[in-house]
mmCIF file of the N, C-alpha and C atoms, coordinates in Angstrom:
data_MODEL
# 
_entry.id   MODEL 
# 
loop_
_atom_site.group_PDB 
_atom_site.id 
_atom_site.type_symbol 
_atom_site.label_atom_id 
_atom_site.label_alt_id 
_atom_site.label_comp_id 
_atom_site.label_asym_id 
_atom_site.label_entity_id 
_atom_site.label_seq_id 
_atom_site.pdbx_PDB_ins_code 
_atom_site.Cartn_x 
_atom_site.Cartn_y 
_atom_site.Cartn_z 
_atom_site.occupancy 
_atom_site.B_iso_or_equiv 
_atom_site.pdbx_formal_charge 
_atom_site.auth_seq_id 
_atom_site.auth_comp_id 
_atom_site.auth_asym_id 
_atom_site.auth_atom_id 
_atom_site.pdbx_PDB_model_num 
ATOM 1   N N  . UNK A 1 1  ? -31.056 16.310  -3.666  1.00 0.00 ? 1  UNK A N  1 
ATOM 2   C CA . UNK A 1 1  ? -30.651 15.147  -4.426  1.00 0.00 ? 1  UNK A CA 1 
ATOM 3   C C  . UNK A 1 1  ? -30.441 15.509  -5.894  1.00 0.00 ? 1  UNK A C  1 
ATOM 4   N N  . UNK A 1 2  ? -31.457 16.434  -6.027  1.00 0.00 ? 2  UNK A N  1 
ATOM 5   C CA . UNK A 1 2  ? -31.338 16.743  -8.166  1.00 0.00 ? 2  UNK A CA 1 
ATOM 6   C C  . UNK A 1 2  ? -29.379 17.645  -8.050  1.00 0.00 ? 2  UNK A C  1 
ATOM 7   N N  . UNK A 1 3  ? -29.434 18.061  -6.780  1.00 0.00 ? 3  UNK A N  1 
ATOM 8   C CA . UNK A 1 3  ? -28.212 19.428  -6.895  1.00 0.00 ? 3  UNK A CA 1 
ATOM 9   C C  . UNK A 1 3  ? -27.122 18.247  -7.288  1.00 0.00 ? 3  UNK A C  1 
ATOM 10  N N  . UNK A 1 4  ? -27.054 17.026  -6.264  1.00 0.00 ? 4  UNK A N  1 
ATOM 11  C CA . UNK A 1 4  ? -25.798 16.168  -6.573  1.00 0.00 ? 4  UNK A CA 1 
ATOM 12  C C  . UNK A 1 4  ? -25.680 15.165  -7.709  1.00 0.00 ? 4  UNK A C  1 
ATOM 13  N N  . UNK A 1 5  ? -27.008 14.925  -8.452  1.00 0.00 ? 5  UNK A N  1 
ATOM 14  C CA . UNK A 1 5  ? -26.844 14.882  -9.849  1.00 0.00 ? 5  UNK A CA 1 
ATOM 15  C C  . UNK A 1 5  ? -26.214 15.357  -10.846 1.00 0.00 ? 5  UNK A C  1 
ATOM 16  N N  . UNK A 1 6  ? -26.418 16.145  -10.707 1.00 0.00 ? 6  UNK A N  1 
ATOM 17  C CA . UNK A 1 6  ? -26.249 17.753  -11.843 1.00 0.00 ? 6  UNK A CA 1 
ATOM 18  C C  . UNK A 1 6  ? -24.358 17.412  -11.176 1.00 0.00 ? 6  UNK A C  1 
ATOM 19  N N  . UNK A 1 7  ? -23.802 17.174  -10.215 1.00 0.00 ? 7  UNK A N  1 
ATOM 20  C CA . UNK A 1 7  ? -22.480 17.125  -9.924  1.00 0.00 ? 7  UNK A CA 1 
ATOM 21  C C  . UNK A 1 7  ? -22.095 16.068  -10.631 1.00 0.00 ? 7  UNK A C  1 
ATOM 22  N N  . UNK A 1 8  ? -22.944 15.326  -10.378 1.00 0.00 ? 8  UNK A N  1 
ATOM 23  C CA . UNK A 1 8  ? -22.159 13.847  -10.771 1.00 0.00 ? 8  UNK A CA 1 
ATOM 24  C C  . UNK A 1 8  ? -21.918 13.780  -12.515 1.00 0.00 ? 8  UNK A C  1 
ATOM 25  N N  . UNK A 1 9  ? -22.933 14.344  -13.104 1.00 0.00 ? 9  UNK A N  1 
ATOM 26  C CA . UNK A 1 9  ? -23.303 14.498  -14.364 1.00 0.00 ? 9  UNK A CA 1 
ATOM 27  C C  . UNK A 1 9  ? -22.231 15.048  -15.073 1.00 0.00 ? 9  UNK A C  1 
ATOM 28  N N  . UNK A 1 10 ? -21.708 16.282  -14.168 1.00 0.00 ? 10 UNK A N  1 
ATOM 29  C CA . UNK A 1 10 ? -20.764 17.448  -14.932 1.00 0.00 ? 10 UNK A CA 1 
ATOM 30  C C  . UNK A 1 10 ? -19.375 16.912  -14.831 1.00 0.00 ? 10 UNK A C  1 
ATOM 31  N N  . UNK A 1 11 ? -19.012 16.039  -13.850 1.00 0.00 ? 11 UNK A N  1 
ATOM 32  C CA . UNK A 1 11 ? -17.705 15.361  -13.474 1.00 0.00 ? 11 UNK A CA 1 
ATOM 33  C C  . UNK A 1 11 ? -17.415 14.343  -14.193 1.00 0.00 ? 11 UNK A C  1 
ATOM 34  N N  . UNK A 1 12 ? -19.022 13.493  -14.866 1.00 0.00 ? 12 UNK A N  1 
ATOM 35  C CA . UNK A 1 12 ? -18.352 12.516  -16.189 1.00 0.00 ? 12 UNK A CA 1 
ATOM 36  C C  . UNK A 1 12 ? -18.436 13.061  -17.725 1.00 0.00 ? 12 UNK A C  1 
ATOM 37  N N  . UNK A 1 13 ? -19.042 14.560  -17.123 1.00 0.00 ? 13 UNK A N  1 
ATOM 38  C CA . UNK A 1 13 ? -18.645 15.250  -19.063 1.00 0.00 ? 13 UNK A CA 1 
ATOM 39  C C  . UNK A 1 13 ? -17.520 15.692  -18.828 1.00 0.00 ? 13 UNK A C  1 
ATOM 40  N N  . UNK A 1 14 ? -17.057 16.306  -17.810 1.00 0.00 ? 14 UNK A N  1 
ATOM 41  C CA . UNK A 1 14 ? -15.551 16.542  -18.009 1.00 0.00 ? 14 UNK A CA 1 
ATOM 42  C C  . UNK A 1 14 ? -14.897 15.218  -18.189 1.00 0.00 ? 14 UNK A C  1 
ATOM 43  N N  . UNK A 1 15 ? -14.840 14.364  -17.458 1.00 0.00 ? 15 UNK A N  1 
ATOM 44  C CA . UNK A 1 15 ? -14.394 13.349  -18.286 1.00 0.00 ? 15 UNK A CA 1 
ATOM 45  C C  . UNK A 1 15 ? -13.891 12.946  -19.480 1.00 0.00 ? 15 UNK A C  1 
ATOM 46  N N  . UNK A 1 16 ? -15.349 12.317  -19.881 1.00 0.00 ? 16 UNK A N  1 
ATOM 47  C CA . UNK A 1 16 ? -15.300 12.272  -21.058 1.00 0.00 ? 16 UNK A CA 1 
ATOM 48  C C  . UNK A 1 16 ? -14.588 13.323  -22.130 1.00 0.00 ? 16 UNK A C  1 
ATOM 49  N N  . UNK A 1 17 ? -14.689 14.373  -21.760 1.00 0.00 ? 17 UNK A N  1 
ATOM 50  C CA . UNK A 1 17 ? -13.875 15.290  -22.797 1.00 0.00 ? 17 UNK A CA 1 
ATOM 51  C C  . UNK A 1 17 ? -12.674 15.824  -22.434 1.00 0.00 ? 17 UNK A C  1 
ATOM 52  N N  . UNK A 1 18 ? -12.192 15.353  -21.129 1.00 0.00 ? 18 UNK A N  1 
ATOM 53  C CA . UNK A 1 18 ? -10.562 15.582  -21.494 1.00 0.00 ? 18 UNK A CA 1 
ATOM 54  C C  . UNK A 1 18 ? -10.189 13.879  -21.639 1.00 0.00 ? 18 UNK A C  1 
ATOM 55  N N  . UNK A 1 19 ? -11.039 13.104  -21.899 1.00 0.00 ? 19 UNK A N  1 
ATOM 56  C CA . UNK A 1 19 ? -10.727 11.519  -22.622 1.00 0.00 ? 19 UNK A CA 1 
ATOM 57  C C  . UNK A 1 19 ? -10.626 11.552  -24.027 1.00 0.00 ? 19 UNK A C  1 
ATOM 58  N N  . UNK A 1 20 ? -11.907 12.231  -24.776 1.00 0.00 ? 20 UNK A N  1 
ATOM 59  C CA . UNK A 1 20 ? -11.670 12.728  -25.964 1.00 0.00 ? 20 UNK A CA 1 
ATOM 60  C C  . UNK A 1 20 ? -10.868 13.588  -26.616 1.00 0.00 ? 20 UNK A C  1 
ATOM 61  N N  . UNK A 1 21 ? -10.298 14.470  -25.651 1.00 0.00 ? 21 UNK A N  1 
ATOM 62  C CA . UNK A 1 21 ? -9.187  15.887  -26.062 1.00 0.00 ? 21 UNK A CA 1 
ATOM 63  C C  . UNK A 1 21 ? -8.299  15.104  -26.089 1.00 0.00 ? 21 UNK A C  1 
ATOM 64  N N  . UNK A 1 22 ? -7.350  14.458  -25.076 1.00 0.00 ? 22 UNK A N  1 
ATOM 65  C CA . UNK A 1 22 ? -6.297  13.085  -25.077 1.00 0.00 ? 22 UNK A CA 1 
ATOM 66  C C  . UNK A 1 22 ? -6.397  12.602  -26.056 1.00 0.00 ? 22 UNK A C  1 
ATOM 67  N N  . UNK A 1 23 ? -7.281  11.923  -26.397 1.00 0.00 ? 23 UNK A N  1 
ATOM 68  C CA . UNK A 1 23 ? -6.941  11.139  -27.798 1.00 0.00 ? 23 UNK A CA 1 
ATOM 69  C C  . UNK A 1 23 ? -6.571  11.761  -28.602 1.00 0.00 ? 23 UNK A C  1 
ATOM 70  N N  . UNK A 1 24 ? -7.402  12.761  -29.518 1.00 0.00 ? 24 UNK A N  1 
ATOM 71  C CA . UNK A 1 24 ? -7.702  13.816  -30.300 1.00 0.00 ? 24 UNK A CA 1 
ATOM 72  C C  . UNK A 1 24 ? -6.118  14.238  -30.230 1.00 0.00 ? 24 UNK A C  1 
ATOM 73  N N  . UNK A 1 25 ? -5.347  14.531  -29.258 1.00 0.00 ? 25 UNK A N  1 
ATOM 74  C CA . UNK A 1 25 ? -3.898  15.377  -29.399 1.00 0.00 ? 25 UNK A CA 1 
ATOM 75  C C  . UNK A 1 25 ? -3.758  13.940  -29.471 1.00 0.00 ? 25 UNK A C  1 
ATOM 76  N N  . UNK A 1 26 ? -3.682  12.729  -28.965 1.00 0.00 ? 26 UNK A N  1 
ATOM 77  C CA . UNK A 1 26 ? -2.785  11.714  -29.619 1.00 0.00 ? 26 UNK A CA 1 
ATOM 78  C C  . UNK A 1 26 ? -2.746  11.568  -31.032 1.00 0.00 ? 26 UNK A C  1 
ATOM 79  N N  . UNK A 1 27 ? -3.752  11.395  -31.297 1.00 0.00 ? 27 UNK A N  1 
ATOM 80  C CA . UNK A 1 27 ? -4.022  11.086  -33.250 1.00 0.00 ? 27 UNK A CA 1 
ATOM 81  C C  . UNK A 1 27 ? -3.179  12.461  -33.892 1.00 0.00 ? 27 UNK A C  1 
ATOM 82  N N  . UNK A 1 28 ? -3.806  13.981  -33.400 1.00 0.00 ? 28 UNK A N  1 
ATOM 83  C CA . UNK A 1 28 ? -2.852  14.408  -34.336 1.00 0.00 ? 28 UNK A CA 1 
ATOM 84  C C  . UNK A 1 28 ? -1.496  14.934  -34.087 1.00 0.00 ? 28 UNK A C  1 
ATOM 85  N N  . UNK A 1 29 ? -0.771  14.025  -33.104 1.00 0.00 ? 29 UNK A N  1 
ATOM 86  C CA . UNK A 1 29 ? 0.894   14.176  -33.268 1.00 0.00 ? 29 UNK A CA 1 
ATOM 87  C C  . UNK A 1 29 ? 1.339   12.704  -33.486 1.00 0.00 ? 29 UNK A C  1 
ATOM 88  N N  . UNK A 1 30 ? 0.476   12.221  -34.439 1.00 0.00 ? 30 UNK A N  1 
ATOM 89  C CA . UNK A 1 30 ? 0.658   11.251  -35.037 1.00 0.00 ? 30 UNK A CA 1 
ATOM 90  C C  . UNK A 1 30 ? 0.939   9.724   -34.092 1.00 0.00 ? 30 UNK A C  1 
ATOM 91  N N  . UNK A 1 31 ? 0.294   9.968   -33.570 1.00 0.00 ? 31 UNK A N  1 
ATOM 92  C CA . UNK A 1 31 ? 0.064   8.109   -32.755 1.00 0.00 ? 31 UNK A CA 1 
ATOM 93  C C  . UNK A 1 31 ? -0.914  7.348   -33.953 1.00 0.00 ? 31 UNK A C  1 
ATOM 94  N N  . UNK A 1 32 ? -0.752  6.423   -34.032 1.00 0.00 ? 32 UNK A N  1 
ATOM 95  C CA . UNK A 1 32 ? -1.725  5.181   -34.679 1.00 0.00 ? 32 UNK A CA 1 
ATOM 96  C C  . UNK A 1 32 ? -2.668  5.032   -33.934 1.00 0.00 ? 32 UNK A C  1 
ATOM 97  N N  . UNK A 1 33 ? -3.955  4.876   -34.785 1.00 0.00 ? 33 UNK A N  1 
ATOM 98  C CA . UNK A 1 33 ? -5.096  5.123   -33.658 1.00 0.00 ? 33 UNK A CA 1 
ATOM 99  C C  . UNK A 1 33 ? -4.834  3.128   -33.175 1.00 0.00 ? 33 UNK A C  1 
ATOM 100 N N  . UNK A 1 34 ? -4.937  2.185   -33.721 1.00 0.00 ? 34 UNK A N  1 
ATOM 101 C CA . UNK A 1 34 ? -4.747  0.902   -33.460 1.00 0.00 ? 34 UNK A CA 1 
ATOM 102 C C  . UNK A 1 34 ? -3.834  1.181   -31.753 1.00 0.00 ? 34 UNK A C  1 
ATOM 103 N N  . UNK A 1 35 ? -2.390  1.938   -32.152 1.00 0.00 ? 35 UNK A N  1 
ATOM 104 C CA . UNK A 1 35 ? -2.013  1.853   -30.377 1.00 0.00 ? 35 UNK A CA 1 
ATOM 105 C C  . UNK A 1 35 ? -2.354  2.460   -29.451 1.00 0.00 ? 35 UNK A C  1 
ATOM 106 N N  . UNK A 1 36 ? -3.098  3.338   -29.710 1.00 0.00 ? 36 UNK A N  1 
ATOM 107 C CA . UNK A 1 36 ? -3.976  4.084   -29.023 1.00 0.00 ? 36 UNK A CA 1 
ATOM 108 C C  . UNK A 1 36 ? -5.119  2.751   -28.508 1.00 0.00 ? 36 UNK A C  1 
ATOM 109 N N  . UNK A 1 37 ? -5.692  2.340   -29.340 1.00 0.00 ? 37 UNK A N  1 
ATOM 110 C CA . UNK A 1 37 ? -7.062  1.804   -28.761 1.00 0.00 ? 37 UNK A CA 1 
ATOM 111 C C  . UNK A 1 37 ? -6.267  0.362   -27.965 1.00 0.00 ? 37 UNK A C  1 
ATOM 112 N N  . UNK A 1 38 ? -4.916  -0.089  -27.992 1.00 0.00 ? 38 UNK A N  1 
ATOM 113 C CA . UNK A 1 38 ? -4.537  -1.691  -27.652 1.00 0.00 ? 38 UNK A CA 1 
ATOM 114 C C  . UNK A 1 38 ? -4.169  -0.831  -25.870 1.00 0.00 ? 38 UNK A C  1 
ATOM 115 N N  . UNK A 1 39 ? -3.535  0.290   -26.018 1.00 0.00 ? 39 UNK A N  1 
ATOM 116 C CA . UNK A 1 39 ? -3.081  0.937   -25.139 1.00 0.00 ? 39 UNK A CA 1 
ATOM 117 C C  . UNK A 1 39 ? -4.319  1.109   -23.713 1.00 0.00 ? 39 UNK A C  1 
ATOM 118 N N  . UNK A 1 40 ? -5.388  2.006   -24.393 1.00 0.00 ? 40 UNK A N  1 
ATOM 119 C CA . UNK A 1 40 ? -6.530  2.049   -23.577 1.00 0.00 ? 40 UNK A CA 1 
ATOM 120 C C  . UNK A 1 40 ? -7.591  0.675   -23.820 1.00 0.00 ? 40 UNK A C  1 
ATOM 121 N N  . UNK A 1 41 ? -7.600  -0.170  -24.600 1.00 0.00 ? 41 UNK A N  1 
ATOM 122 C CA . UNK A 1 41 ? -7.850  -1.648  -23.619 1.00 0.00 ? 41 UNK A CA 1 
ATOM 123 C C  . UNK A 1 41 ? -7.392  -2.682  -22.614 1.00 0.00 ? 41 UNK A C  1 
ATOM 124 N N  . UNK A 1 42 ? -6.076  -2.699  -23.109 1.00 0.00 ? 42 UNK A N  1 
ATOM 125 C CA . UNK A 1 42 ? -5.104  -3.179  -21.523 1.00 0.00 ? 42 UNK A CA 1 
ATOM 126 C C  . UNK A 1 42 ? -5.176  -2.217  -20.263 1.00 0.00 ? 42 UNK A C  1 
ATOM 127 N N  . UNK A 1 43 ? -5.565  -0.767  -20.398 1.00 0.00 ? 43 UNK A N  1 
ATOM 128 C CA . UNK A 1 43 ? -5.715  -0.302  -19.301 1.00 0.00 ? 43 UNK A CA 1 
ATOM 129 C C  . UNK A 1 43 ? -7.389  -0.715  -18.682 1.00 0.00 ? 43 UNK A C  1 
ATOM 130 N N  . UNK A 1 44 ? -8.439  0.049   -19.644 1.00 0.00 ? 44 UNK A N  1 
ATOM 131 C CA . UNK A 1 44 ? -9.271  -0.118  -19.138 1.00 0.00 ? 44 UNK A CA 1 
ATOM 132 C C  . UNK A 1 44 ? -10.763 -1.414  -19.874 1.00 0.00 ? 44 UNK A C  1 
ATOM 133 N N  . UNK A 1 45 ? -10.442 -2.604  -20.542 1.00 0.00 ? 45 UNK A N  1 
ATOM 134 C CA . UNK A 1 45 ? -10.455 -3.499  -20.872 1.00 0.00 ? 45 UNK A CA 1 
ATOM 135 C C  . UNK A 1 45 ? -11.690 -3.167  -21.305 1.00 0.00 ? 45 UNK A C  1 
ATOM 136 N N  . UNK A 1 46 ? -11.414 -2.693  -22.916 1.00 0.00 ? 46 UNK A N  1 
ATOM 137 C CA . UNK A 1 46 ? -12.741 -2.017  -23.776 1.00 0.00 ? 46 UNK A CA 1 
ATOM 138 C C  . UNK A 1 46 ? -13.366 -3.281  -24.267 1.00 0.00 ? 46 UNK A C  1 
ATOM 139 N N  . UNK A 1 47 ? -12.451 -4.177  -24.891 1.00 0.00 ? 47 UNK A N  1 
ATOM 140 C CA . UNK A 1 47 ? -12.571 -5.195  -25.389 1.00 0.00 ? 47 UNK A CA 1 
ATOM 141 C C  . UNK A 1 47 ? -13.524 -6.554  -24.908 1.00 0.00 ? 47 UNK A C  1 
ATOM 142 N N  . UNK A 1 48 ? -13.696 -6.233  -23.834 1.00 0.00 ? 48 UNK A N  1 
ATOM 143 C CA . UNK A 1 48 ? -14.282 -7.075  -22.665 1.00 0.00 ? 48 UNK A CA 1 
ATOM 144 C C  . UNK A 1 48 ? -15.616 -6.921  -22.246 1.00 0.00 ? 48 UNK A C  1 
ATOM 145 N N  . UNK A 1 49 ? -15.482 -5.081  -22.326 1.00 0.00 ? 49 UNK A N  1 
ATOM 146 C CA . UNK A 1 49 ? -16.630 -4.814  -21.679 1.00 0.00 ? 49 UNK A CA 1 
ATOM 147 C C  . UNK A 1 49 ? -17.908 -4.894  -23.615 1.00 0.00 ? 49 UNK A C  1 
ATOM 148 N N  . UNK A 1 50 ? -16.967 -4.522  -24.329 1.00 0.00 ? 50 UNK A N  1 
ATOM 149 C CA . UNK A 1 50 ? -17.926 -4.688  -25.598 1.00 0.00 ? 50 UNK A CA 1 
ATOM 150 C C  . UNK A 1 50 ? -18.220 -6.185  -25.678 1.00 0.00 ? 50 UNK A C  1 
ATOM 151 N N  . UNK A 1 51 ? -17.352 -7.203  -25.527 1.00 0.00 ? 51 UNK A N  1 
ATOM 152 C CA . UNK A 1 51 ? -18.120 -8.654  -25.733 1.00 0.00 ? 51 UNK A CA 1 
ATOM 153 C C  . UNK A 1 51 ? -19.334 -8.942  -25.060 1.00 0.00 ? 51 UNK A C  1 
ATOM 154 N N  . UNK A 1 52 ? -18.846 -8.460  -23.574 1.00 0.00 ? 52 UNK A N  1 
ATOM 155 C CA . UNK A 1 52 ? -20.077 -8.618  -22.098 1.00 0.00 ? 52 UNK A CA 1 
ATOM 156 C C  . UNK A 1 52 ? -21.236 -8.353  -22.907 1.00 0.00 ? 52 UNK A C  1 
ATOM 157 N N  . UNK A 1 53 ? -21.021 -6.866  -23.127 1.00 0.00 ? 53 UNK A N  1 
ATOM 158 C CA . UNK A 1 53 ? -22.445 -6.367  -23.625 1.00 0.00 ? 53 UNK A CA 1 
ATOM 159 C C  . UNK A 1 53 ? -23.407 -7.066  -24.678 1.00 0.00 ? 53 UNK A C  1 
ATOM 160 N N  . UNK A 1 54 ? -22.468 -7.609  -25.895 1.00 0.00 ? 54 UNK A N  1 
ATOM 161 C CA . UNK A 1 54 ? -22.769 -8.536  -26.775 1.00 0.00 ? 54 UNK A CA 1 
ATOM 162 C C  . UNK A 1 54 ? -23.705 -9.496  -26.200 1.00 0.00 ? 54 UNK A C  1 
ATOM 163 N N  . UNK A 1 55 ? -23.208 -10.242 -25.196 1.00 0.00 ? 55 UNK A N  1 
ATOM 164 C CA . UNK A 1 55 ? -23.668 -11.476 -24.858 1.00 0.00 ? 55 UNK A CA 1 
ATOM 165 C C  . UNK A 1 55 ? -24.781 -11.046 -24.296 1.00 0.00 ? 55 UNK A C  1 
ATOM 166 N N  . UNK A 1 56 ? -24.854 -9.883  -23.195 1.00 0.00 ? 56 UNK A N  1 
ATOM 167 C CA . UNK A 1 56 ? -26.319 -9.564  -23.092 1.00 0.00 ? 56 UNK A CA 1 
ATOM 168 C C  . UNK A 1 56 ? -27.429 -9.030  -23.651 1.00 0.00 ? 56 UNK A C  1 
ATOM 169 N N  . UNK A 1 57 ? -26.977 -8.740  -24.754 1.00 0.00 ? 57 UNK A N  1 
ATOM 170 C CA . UNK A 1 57 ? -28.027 -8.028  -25.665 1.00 0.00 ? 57 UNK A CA 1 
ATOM 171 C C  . UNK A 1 57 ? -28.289 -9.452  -25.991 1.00 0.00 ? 57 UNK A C  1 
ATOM 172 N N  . UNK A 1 58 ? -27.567 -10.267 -26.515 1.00 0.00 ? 58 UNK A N  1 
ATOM 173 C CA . UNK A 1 58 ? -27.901 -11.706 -27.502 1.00 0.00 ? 58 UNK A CA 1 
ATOM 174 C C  . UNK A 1 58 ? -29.064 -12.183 -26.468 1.00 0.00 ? 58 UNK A C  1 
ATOM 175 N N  . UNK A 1 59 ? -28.349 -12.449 -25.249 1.00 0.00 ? 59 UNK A N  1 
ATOM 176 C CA . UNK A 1 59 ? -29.458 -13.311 -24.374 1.00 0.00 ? 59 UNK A CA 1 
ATOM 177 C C  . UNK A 1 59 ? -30.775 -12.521 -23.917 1.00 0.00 ? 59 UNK A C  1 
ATOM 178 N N  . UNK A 1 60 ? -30.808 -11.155 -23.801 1.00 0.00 ? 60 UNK A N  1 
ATOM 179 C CA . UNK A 1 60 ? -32.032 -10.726 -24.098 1.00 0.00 ? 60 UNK A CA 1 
ATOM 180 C C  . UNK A 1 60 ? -32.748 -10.826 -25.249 1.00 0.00 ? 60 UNK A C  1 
ATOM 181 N N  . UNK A 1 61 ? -32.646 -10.570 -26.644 1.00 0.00 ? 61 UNK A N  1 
ATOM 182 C CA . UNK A 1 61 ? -33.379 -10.888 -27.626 1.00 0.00 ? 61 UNK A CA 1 
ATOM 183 C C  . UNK A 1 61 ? -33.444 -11.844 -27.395 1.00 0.00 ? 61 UNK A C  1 
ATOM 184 N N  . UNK A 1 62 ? -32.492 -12.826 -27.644 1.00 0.00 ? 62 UNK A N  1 
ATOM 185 C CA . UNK A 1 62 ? -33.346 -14.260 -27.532 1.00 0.00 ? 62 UNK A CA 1 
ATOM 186 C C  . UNK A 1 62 ? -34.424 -14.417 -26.539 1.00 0.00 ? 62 UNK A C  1 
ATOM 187 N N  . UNK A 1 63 ? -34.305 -14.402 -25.326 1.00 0.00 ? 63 UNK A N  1 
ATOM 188 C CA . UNK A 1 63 ? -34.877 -14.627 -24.250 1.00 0.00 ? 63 UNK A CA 1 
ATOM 189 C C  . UNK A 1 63 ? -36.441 -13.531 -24.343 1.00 0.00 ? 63 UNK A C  1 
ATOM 190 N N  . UNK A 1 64 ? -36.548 -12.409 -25.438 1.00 0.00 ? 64 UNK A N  1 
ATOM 191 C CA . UNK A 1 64 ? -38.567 -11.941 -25.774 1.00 0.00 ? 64 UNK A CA 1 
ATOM 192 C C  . UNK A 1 64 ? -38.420 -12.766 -26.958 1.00 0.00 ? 64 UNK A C  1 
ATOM 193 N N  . UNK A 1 65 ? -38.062 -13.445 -27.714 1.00 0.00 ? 65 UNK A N  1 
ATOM 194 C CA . UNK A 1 65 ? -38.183 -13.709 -29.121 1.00 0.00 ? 65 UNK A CA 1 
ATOM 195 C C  . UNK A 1 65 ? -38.519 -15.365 -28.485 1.00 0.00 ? 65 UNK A C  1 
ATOM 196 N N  . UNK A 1 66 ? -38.374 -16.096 -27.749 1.00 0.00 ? 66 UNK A N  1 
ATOM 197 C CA . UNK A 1 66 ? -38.440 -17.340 -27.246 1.00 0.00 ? 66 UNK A CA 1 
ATOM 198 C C  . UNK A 1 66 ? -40.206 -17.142 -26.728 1.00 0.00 ? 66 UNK A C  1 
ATOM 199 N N  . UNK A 1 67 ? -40.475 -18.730 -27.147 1.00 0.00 ? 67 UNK A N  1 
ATOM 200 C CA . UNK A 1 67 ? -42.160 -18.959 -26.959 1.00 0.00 ? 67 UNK A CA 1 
ATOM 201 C C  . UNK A 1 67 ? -42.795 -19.162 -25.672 1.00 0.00 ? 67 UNK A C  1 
ATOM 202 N N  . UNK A 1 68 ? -43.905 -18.158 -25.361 1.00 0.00 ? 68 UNK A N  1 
ATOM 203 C CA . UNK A 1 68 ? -44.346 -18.545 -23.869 1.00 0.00 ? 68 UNK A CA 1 
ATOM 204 C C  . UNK A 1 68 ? -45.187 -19.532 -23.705 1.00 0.00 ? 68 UNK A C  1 
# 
């Protein structure tokens, strides 16, 4: 089970860094980072998933900060 970790692990750092290399050659052959980021939120809806998160962080603090 640790062996197919260690797989799963290495398949979202590659990822992530040919996500970051992509960009990285977008920005410097001069893309605007703004269409860059409108580009990869209509694909993969960054925008959405950052509000989500918002709202659950909010409703957790609130929800230990509220009186028992």
């Amino acid at each position: 089970m640790r062996k197919g970790w260690k797989i799963v692990l290495t398949i979202v750092l590659i990822a992530l860094f040919l996500g970051a290399a992509g960009v990285g050659v977008g920005l410097m052959t001069g893309a605007d980072g703004m269409r860059i980021y409108d580009i990869l939120d209509e694909r993969y809806n960054i925008t959405m998933y950052y509000e989500y998160s918002q709202q659950v962080m909010d409703a957790v603090a609130e929800s230990w900060n509220a009186p028992n």
